[in-house]
C-alpha positions in Angstrom: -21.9 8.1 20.0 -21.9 11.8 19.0 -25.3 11.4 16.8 -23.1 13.0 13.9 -23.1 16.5 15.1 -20.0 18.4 13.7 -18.8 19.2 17.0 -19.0 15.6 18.0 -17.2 14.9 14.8 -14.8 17.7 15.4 -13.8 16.7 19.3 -13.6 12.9 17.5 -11.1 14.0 14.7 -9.4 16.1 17.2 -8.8 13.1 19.8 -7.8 11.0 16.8 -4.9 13.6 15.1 -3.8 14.1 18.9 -3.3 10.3 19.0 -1.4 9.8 16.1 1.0 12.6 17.3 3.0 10.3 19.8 4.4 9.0 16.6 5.9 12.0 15.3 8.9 12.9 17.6 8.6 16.7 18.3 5.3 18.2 19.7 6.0 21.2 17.1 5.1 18.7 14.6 1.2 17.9 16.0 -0.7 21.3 14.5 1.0 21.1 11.4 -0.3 17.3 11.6 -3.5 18.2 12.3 -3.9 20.9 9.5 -2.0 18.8 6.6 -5.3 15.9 7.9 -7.7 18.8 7.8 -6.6 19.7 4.8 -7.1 16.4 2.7 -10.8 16.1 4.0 -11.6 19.4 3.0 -14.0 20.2 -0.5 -10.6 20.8 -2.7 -9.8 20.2 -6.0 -5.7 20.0 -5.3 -4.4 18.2 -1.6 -1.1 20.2 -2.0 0.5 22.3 0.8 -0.8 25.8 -0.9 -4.5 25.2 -1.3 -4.7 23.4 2.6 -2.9 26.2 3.5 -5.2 28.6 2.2 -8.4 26.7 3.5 -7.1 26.0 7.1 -5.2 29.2 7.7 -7.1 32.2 5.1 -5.6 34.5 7.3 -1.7 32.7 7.7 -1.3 31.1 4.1 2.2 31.8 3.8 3.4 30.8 7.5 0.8 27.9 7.1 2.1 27.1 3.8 6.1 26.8 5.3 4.9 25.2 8.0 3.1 22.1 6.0 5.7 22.0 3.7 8.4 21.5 6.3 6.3 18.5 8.0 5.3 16.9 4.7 9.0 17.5 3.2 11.7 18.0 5.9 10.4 16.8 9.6 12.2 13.4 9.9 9.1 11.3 11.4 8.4 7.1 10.5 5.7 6.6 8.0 6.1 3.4 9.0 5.4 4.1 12.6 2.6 6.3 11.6 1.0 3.4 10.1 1.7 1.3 13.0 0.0 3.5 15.2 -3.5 4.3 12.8 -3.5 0.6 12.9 -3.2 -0.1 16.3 -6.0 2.5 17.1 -8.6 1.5 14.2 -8.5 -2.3 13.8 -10.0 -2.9 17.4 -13.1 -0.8 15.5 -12.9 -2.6 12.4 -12.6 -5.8 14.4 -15.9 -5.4 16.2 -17.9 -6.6 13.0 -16.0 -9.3 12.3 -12.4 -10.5 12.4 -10.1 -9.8 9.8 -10.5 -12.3 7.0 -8.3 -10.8 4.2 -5.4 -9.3 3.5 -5.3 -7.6 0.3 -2.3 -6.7 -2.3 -3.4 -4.1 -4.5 -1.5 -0.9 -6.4 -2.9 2.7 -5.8 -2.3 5.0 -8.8 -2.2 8.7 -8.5 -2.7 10.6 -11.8 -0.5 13.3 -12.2 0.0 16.2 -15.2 3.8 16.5 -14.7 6.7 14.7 -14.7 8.8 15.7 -11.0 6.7 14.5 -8.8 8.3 11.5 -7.4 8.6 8.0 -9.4 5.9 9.9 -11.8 5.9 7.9 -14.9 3.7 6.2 -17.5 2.4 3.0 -16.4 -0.9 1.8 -16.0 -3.1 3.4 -13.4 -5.9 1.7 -11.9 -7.9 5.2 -11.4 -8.0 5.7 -15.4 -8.1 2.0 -16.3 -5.0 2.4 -18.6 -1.4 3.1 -19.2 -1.2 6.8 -18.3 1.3 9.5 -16.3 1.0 8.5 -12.9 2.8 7.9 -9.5 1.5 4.2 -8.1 1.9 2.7 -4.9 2.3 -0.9 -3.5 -0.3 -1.0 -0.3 -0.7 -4.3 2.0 -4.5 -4.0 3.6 -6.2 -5.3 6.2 -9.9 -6.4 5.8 -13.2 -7.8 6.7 -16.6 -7.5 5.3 -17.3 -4.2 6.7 -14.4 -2.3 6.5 -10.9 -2.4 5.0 -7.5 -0.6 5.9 -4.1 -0.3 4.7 -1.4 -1.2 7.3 1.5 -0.9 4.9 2.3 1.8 1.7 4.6 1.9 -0.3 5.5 4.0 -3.7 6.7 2.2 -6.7 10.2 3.6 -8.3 10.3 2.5 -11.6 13.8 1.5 -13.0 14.4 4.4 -14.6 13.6 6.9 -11.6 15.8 4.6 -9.6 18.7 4.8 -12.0 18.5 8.2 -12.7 21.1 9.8 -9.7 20.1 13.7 -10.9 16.6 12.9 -10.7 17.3 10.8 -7.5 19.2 13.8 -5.4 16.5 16.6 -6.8 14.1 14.1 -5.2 15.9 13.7 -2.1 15.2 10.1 -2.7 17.1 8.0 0.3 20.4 6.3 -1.1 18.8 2.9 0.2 16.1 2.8 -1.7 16.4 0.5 -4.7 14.3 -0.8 -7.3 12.4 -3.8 -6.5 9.3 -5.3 -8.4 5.8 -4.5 -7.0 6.0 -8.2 -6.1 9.2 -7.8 -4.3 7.5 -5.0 -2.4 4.4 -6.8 -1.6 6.7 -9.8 -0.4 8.9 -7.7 2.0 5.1 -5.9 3.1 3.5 -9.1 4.0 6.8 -10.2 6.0 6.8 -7.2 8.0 3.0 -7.4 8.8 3.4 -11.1 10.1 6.2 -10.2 12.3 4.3 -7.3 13.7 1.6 -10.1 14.8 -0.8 -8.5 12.6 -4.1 -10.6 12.6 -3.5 -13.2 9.6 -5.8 -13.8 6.9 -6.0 -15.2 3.3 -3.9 -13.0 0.8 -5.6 -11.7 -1.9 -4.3 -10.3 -5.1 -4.8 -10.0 -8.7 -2.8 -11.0 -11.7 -0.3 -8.3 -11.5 0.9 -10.3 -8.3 -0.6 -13.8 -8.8 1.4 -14.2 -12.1 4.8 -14.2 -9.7 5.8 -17.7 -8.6 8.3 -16.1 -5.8 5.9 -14.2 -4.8 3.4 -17.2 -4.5 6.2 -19.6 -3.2 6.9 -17.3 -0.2 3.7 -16.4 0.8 3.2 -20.7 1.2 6.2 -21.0 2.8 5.2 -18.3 5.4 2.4 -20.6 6.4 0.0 -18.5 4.5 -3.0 -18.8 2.3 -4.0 -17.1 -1.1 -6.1 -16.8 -3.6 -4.4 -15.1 -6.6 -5.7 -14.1 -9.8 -3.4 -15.8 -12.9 -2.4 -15.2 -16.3 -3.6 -17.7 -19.5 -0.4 -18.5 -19.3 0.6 -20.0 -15.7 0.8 -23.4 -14.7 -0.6 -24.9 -11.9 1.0 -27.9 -10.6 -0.5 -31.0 -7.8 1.5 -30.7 -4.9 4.9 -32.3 -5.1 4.6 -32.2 -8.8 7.7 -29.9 -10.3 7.2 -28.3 -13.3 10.2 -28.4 -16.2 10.6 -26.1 -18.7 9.7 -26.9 -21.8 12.7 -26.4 -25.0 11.5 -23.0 -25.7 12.5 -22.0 -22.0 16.4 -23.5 -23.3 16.3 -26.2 -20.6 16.2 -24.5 -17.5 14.6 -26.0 -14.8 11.2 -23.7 -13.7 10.8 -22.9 -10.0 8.9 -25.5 -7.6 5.3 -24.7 -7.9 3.6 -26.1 -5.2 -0.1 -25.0 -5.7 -3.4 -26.9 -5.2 -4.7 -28.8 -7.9 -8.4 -27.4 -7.8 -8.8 -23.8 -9.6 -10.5 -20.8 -7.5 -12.6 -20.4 -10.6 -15.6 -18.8 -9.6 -13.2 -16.4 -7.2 -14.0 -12.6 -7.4 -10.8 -12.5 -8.9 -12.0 -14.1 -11.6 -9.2 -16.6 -13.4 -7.3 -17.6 -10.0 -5.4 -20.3 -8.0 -5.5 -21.0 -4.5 -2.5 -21.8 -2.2 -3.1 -25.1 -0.3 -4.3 -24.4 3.2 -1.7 -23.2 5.7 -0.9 -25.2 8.8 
């Protein structure tokens, strides 16, 4: 322990950053790592390239300023692996007050004045509480009672950025990214953390996710538990009960629900079901 002095801190943050730089491919790409993280703990008002720029290189701001804007925008490194690694290197520390007990759907919404920045539109963003202009992201975290951390992020394109091709190449947007639902997003998020061997615990999600039977339905069928806040309007089914729709729905047969009988009513969540226990 370091007793909190800033050089400790520094020599910590230092270690950290130059640990999270095997990830990135080329060593050119570690001090313009380092700054960009610098950068976005500094006193700020805006965490874009130009201000960091100015506060971690007064005296370089426009070489600094190219140099950040290549990493952030041009240097082909994994996010993916990037998260990968800050996991692999925090959840041992997380872990030592507890084992992880939760893993925790959620959107992340980023309010933003303009209209390019990427999948920027108006939907409802968590920050403000209501429908606003904002970018939001999909984010897959790991948690116990102590601590919390995201091990997978991802940004929401709505429909219409994802159909829009001039918006799309401006963006640099990757041809393989299509739009999918939040839920869809989640879904593929929580497969690829269980393949990684992740350590497993009960998903946990609000309406905005627990109102999707797929999204329910898979998450059982992956052996996994949930508790999931629910709309006034979802069903909840004993096991091995299937649920048809009624003539309004035109006939068509609902989806399997296979859910357990007893409501997580006095969940944090709120409203909620709860998946039958895995295993």
């Amino acid at each position: 322990m370091d007793g909190g002095s800033s050089e400790g801190s520094e020599a910590r943050f230092a270690g950290y950053v130059e640990a999270l730089g095997v990830v990135l491919g080329h060593a050119d790409r570690q001090q313009p790592m380092h700054d960009y993280c610098l950068g976005l703990l500094m006193p700020i008002d805006r965490k874009s390239v130009e201000p960091m720029a100015a506060v971690t290189a007064p005296g370089q701001v426009a070489a600094k300023h190219q140099s950040l804007l290549h990493f952030v925008g041009n240097a082909p490194w994994s996010d993916a692996a990037m998260l990968g690694k800050v996991a692999e290197l925090v959840l041992p520390a997380i872990e030592r007050s507890g084992p992880v007990e939760a893993w925790i759907i959620d959107d992340t919404g980023f309010p933003k004045k303009g209209r390019h920045s990427v999948g920027v539109t108006r939907q409802y963003c968590g920050q403000l509480g209501k429908q606003d202009n904002c970018q939001v992201a999909v984010t897959l975290s790991l948690a116990n009672h102590e601590a919390s951390l995201p091990v997978a992020y991802r940004l929401y394109l709505a429909e219409d950025w994802a159909k829009d091709q001039a918006r799309r190449d401006k963006a640099k947007i990757p041809e393989t990214i299509a739009f999918q639902t939040k839920p869809e997003i989640a879904l593929e998020q929580i497969k690829a953390t269980r393949t990684a061997g992740l350590p497993q615990g009960v998903v946990l999600m609000d309406a905005g996710y627990g109102n999707d039977t797929r999204l329910r339905t898979e998450i059982t069928a992956l052996g996994l538990s949930y508790v999931a806040g629910i709309g006034p309007n979802t069903s909840v089914w004993p096991t091995g009960r299937w649920a048809f729709a009624s003539a309004a729905w035109q006939g068509y047969r609902a989806t399997t629900e296979v859910a357990s009988t007893r409501l997580a009513a006095s969940a944090d969540l709120g409203e909620g079901a709860r998946s039958p226990p895995a295993g």
